[in-house]
C-alpha positions in Angstrom: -104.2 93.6 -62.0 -105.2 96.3 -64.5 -103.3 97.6 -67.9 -104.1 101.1 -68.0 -103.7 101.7 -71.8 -106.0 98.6 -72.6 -108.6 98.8 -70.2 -111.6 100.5 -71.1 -111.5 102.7 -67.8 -109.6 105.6 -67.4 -106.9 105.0 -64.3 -104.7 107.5 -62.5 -101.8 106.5 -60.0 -101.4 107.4 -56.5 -97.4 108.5 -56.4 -96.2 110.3 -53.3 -93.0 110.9 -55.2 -94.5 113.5 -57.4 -94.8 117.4 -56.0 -97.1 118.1 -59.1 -99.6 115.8 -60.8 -98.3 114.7 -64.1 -99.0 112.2 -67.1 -97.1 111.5 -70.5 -98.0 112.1 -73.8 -99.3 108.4 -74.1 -101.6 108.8 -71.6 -103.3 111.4 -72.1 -103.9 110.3 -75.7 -105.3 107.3 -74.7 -107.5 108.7 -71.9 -108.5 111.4 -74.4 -109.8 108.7 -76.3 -111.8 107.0 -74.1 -113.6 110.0 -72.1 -114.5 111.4 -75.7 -116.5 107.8 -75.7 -118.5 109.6 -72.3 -118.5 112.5 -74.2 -116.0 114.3 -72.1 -113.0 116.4 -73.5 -109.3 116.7 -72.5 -107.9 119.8 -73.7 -104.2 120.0 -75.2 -101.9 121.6 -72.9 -101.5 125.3 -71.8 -98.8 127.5 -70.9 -95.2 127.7 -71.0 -92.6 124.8 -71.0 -91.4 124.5 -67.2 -88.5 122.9 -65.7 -89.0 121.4 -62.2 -86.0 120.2 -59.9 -86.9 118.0 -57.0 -85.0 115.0 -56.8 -84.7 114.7 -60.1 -85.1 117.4 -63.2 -88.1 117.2 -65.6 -89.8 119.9 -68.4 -93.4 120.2 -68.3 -94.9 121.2 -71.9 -97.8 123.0 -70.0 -100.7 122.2 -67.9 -104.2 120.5 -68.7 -107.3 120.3 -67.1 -108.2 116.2 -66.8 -112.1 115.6 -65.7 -112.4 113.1 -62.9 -114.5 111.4 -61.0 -113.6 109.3 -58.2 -116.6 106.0 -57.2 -116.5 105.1 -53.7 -117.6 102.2 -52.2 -120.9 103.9 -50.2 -122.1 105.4 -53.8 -120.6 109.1 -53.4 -119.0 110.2 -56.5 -116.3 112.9 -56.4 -116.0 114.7 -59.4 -113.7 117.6 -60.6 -110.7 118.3 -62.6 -107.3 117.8 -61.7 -104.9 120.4 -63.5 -102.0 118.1 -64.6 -98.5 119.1 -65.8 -97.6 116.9 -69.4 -94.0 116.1 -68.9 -92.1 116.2 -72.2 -89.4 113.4 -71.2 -91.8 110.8 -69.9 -94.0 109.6 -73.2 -95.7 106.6 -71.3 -95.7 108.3 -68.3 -99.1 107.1 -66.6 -101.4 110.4 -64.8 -99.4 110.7 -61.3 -101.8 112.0 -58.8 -99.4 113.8 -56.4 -99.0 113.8 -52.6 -99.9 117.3 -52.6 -103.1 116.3 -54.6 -103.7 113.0 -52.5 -103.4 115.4 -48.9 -106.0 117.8 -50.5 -108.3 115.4 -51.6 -108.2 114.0 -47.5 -107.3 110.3 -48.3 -106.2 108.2 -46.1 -103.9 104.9 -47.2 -103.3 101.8 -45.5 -100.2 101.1 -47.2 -100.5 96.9 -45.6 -104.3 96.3 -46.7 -103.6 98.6 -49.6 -106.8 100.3 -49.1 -107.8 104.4 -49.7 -110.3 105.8 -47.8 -111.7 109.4 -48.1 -112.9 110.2 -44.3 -114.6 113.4 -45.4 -117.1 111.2 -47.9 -117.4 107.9 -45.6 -116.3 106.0 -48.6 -113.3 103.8 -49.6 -111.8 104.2 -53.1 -111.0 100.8 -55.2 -107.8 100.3 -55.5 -106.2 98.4 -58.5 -102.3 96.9 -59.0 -101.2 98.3 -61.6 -100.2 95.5 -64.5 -96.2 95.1 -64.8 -96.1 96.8 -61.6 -96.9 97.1 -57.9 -98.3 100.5 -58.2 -102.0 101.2 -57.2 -104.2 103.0 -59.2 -107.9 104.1 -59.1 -110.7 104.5 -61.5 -111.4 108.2 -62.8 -114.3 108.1 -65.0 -117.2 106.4 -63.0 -119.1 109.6 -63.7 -121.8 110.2 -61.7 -125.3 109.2 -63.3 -128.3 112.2 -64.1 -130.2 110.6 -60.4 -126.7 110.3 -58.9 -125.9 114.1 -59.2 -127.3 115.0 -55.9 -125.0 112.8 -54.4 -122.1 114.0 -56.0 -119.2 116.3 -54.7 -117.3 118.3 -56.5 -113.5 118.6 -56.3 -110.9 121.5 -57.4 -111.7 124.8 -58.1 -115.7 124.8 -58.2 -116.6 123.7 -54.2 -120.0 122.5 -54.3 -121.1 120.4 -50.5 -118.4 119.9 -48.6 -118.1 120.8 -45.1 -117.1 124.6 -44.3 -113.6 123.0 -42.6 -112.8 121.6 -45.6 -114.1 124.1 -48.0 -111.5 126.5 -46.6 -108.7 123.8 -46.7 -109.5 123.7 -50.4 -109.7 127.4 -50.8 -106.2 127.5 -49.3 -104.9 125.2 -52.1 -106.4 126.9 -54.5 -106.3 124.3 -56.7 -105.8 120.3 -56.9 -102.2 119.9 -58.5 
């Protein structure tokens, strides 16, 4: 298993309960921290506070852009930025990649094996437990190497090789949330 604030990676958590990416204050401090180390910036948050009803209620004190990139297992590197809501009631809140975000991004979960795999790449993401918890997470700052960059994909609102099919399902989202 994996502790997220004291590993040296940067982790984000698949949570199909969430209609909107989000993270905490904690977070995002601590992942601030270590892609500044990668020489990679986090931005504070934009925007207007925004209350969100679902099956629950929450305030989001705006949105951030969060630089990822996503290792799978054949070498492929999936980089982007995920636009993430901080949510003011939720300090340790770890970065919640959404359903929403998860179906855009084209994985596919075996909820028994626990294993992700993104079809459109022919590549399975690593899955960690999260410490404390039986929550998976994934790496998100495997950034792809200078010779790598050929290989890479990017994800979000800058489309780079994918296939037309899925360029214009990721046009029609518009963004990863």
């Amino acid at each position: 298993s994996v502790d997220i604030m004291e590993d040296c990676s940067v982790f984000m958590v698949f949570h199909e309960g969430c209609n909107r990416t989000c993270h905490g204050e904690a977070w995002v401090g601590n992942a601030r921290t270590k892609l500044l180390m990668q020489g990679r910036s986090i931005d504070p948050p934009t925007g207007t506070e925004k209350r969100y009803a679902g099956l629950g209620t929450t305030t989001s004190k705006g949105r951030t852009a969060i630089p990822i990139a996503l290792r799978l297992s054949n070498g492929v590197v999936m980089q982007g930025v995920v636009n993430s809501n901080e949510i003011a009631e939720a300090y340790a809140l770890p970065l919640c990649f959404s359903l929403p975000a998860q179906m855009t991004l084209g994985l596919v979960k075996c909820m028994r094996s626990g294993r992700a795999y993104v079809p459109d790449c022919e590549g399975e993401l690593q899955l960690f437990e999260v410490k404390g918890s039986r929550l998976r997470a994934v790496c998100i700052n495997e950034f792809a190497t200078a010779d790598e960059v050929e290989r890479s994909k990017t994800v979000g609102v800058k489309i780079a090789t994918f296939s037309p099919e899925y360029t214009q399902t990721l046009r029609l989202t518009t963004e990863v949330t």
